[in-house]
N, C-alpha and C positions, 0 to 999 in steps of 0.2 A: 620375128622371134630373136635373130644374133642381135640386132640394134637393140628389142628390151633387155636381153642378156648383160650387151654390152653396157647398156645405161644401167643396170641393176647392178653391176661390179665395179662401176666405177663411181656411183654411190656408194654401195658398203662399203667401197679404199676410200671414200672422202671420211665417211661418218667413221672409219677404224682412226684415220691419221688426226682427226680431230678432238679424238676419244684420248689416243695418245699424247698427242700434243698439250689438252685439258689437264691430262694425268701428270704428265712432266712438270705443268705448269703449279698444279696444286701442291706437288711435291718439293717444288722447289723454293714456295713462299709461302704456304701455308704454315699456321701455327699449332695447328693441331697434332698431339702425340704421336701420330701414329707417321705421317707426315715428313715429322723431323726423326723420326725412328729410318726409315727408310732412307732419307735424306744424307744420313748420320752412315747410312750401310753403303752407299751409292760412294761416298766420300770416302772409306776407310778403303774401297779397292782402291784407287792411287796415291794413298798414304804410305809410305814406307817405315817400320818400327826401327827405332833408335838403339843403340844397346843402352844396360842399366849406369846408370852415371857414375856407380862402384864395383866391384867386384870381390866379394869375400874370397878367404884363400881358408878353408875349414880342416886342410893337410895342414897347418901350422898350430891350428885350436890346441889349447891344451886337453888336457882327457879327465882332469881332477881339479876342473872348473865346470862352470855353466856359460856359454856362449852360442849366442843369437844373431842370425841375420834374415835381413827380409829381402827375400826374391824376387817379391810381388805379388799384387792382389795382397792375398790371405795365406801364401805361401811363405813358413817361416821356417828355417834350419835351424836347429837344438842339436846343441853337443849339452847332456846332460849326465855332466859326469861323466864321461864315454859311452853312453847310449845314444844313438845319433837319431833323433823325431823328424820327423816334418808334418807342417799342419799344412791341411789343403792343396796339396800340391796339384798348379797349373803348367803348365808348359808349352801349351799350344799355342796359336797364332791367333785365332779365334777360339769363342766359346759360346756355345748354341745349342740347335739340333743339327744332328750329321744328315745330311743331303746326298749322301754318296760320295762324289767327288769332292764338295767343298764340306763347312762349315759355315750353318746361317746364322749370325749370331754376331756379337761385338768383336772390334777387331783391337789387342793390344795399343798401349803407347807409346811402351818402352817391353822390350826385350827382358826375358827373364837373367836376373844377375850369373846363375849360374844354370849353363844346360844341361840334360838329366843326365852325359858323360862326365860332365866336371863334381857329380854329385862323391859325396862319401859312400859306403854302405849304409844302404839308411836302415833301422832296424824297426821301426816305427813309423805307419804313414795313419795319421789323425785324419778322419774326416766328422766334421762336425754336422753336415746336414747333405742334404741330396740336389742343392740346386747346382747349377752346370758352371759356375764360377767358381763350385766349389770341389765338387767332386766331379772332373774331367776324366770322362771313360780313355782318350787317347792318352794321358799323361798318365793314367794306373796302369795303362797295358803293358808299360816299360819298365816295372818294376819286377823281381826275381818271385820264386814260389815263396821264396825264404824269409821274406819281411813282413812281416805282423800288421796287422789294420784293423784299425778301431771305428767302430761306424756306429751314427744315432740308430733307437731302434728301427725295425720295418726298413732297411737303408742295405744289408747285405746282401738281397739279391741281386742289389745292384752291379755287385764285382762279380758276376758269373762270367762276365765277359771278359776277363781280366786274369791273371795270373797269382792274386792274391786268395790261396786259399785258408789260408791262418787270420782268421776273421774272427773278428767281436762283437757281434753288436749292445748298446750300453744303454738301458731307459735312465732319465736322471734318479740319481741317486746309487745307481749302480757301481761297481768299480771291476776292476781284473788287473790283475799283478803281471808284465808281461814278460815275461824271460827272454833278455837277450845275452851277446857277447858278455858284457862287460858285469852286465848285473840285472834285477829285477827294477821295473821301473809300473810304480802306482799307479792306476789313470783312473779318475772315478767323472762319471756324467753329469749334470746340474744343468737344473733350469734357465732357459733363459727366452725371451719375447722374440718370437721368429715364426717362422712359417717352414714345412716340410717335402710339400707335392714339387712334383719333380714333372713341369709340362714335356707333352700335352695330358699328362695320367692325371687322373683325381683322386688317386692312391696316395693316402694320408700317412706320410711317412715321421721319422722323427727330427731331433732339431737338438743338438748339445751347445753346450760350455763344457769343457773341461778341467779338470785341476791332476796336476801332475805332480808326484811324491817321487824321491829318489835322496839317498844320505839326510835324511832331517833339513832340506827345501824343498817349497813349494811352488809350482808358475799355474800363470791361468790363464788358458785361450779362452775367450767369451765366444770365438765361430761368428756370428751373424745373431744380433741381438736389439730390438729397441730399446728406447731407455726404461728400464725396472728397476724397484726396489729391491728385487729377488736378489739383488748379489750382496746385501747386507744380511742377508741370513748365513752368506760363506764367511765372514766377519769371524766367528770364533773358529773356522777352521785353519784360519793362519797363523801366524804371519805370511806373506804373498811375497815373492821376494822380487816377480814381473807377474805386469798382466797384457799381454796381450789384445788388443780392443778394438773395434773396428769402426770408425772414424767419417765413410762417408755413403753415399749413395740414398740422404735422410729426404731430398728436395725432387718430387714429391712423396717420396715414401716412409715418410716421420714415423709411421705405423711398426716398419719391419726395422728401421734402421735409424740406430742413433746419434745427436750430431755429436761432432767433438767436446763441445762441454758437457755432453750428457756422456760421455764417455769415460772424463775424466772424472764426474759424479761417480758411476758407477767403479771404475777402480778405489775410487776414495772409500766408498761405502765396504766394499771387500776388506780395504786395508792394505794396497798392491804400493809397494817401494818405488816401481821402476815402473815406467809404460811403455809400450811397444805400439804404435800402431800401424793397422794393417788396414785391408780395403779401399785405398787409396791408389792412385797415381796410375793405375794400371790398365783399367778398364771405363770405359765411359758408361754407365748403368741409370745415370738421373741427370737430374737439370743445373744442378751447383759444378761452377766452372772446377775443375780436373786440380788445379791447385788451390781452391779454398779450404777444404779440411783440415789442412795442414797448417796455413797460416791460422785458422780461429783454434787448433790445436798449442800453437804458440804461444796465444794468446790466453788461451785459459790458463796456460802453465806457467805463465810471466815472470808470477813473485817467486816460483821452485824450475827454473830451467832445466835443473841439472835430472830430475825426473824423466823427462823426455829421451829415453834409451837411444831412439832409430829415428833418422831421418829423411833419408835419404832408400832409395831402390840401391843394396850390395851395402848395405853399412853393414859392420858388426857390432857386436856389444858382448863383455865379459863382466856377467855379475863380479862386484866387488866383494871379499872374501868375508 
C-alpha cells in the first residue's frame, strides 16, 4: 500500500508539473487572446511605470479662460472659466477587478501627469460610462462630499462606495445646470456607439457623450464612442470650440471603438475647432502598438496641424480668445 501511495503521488507531481509546464508553455507562445492577455499580466508585474513626459501646473491657469490638459487615459482637467471638470478620472496603477489585495486587470505605461494631491479643487468629476478605465471605484473614493458628478443613466449606484453624494445621473438628451464656486456650468448627455455593463454584471447600464455650456462656449467629451454619424445631428448645437475624442483601443474592437480618422470624422461632423485626444498612451486594452493612434492621429490632421490641441501625457492647452 505506501509503494502504490508512493507511486500514485509521484505520478499526480509528474502529470501536476507537466500540466504546468504545458500551461507556461502555451502562455508563453501562443497566439490566442486570452494567452497574450495573461502573457501581457505576467509582464506588467516586472514592468515599472515611467512618469508623464509633462507636467501641467493648473495653480498658474488663468480663471477667465478655458484650459485643458490630459493626465491620461480619458482623464482630462478643465479649468472652464473657473470651474474646475475632470473627465474620467483614473489614478490607479492598475484597472480591473479588485482582488482584495491587488488589482487584476492592465497595468499603466506612464504615470498619471498630476497625482490626486497635486489636483486643483475639482468641482466637477464627468463620468461617461461604467466600464473600470473609466470609472475607477479607488480614484473616486479620494474625492471630497463636496464635488458634483455626473454619471450615464443606471451608473449611480455605482458611487455608493465612494464619497460622492451630489450625483447626477443623465440619459442622452438630458441636461443639469451644476452650481459651483465660480458659476453654473451646463452639462447635457448625447448619444454616442458604446457599450455600458460593467463586468462581471450583466446589468445594462448607460453610456454618454457630453457637451458642456459655460459663458457662451461650448466642449465635447465623446467618453468612449465607435465611429457614428450621431454627432452630425450635434452640428447645429454649436459652434464646438474642443472636442474631446477617443483615439484608440479600435484593433480588434472596431465595434465599441473608433480609429483616429474616424475620430477626426466624427469631430468634423459636430463642427469641433480644436481636438483633444484621449484613450491613448496609457493603458494597453487591444492589439495596435501603444504609439500608433497618435501618429495615424497626425496623419489625418496633416493638411490642419495646428487643430491638434494635446499631445503629449501633461500638455496643456488654452482655448484662444
Amino acid at each position: 500500500m505506501k509503494l502504490g501511495r508512493r507511486k500514485f503521488l509521484a505520478t499526480g507531481a509528474a502529470v501536476a508539473g507537466a500540466t504546468v509546464a504545458g500551461g507556461a508553455l502555451w502562455i508563453e507562445s501562443s497566439r490566442q487572446r486570452l494567452a497574450r492577455v495573461l502573457r501581457q499580466l505576467f509582464n506588467d508585474c516586472r514592468r515599472r511605470v515611467p512618469p508623464a513626459p509633462m507636467q501641467p501646473a493648473p495653480q498658474s491657469w488663468p480663471s477667465d479662460a478655458v484650459t485643458v490638459a490630459l493626465l491620461g487615459h480619458s482623464t482630462v482637467l478643465i479649468n472652464f472659466y473657473g470651474v474646475t471638470i475632470l473627465t474620467d478620472p483614473v489614478f490607479s496603477t492598475r484597472i480591473g477587478l479588485d482582488a482584495g489585495l491587488w488589482t487584476l486587470g492592465p497595468k499603466r505605461y506612464v504615470a498619471p501627469a498630476l497625482t490626486y494631491k497635486q489636483l486643483p479643487p475639482t468641482d466637477v468629476v464627468l463620468l461617461s460610462h461604467a466600464h473600470r478605465d473609466h470609472l475607477d471605484l479607488p480614484s473616486l473614493a479620494r474625492f471630497p462630499s463636496s464635488t458634483f458628478a455626473v454619471t450615464a443613466r443606471a451608473t449611480r449606484d455605482l458611487l455608493a462606495a465612494t464619497p460622492l453624494r451630489r450625483a447626477v445621473s443623465l440619459g442622452w438628451g438630458e441636461c443639469a445646470s451644476i452650481p459651483c464656486r465660480s458659476g453654473e456650468v451646463r452639462i447635457e448627455a448625447f448619444e454616442v456607439k458604446h457599450w455600458g455593463r460593467r463586468w462581471p454584471s450583466e446589468q445594462e447600464r448607460g453610456y454618454n457623450g457630453y457637451l458642456l455650456t459655460r459663458q457662451g462656449r461650448t466642449l465635447l467629451f465623446a467618453g468612449d464612442t465607435a465611429y457614428t454619424t450621431l454627432f452630425a445631428k450635434l452640428r447645429p448645437r454649436g459652434p464646438f470650440d474642443l472636442a474631446i475624442m477617443p483615439i484608440a483601443a479600435y484593433n480588434p474592437w472596431i465595434r465599441n471603438h473608433c480609429t483616429p480618422e474616424e475620430a477626426v470624422m466624427m469631430a468634423d461632423m459636430a463642427g469641433a475647432r480644436f481636438l483633444v485626444p484621449v484613450h491613448h498612451q496609457t493603458f494597453k486594452l487591444s492589439d495596435e502598438p501603444l504609439a500608433e493612434p497618435l501618429a495615424r492621429l497626425e496623419t489625418a490632421l496633416r493638411d490642419d496641424p495646428a487643430r491638434l490641441a494635446l499631445r503629449q501625457i501633461g500638455q496643456s492647452f488654452t482655448l484662444p480668445g
